[in-house]
C-alpha positions in Angstrom: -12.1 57.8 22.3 -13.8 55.6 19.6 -12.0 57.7 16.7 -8.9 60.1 16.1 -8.4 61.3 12.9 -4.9 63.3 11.5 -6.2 65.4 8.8 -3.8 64.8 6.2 -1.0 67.9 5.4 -2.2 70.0 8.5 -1.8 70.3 11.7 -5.7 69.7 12.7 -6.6 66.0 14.8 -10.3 65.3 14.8 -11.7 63.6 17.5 -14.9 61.6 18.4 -16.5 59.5 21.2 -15.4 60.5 25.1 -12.0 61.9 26.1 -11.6 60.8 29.4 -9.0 58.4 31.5 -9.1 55.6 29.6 -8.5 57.7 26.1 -6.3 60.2 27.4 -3.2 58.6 26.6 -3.7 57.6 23.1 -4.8 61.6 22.5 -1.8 62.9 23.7 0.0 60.1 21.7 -1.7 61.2 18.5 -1.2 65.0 19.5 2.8 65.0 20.0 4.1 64.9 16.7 1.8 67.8 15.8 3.0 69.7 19.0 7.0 68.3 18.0 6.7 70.4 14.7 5.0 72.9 16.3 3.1 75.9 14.6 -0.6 76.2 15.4 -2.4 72.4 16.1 -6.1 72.5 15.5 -8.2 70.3 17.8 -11.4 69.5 16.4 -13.4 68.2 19.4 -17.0 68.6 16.7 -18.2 64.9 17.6 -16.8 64.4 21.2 -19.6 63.4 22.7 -18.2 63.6 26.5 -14.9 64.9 28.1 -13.7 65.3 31.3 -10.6 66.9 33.1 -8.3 64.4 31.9 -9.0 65.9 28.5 -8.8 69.3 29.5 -5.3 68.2 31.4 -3.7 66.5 27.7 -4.8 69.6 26.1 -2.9 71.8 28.5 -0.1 69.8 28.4 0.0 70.3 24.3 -0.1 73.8 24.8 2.7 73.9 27.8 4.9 71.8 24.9 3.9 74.1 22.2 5.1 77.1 24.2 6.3 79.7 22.3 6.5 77.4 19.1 2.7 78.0 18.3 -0.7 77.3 19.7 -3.1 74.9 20.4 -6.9 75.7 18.4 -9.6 74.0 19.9 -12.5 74.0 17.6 -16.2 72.8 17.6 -16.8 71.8 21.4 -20.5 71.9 21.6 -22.6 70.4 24.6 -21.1 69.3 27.9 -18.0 69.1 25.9 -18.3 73.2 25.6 -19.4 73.1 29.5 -16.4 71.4 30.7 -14.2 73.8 28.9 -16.2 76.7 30.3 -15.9 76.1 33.8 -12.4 74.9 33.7 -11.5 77.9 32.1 -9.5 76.4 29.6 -9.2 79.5 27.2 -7.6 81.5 30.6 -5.0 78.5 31.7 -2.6 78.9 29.3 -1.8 82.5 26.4 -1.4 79.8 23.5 -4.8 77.9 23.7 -7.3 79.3 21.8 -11.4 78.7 21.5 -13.1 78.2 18.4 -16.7 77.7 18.5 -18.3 76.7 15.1 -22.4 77.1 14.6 -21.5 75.6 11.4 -20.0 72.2 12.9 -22.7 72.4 16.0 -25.6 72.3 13.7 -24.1 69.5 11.4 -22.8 67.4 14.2 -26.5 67.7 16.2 
């Protein structure tokens, strides 16, 4: 991940770069005290450029914490960002994660 972003007085993150092994940890880092307070956490994923199933696994994970205390929005994928969350299913793995796509954020982020 080259950039994480807490989008002051909301519950949205903005990332960028790749989600993957080595990044994992410091998303889920950045995500837990948005998934502590709970309510809805937005996940802007606009300019993540790659992500793989260890990103797909911290993301479930925020939305197994979250439970019943909100939901997890994931907003913007575009690419083989969007391709990894189609076929892992992402938006069927858990009732509280929620898929956002945006033509508005996948034209200005191409």
């Amino acid at each position: 991940m080259q950039n994480a972003e807490k989008v002051s007085g909301s519950g949205v993150i903005r990332l960028s770069g790749e989600i993957d092994l080595a990044s994992a940890d410091g998303v889920a880092l950045l995500l837990r005290p948005m998934v502590a307070a709970g309510g809805p956490v937005v996940v802007d994923l606009s300019h993540v450029t790659f992500m793989d199933t260890t990103g797909i696994h911290v993301l479930v994970r925020a939305a197994d914490d979250l439970a019943e205390r909100g939901c997890l929005i994931v907003h913007g994928a575009r690419g083989g960002v969007s391709e990894v969350i189609a076929m892992t299913q992402l938006r069927s793995l858990r009732p509280n994660i929620h898929i956002m796509d945006c033509e508005v954020s996948q034209a200005g982020a191409a």
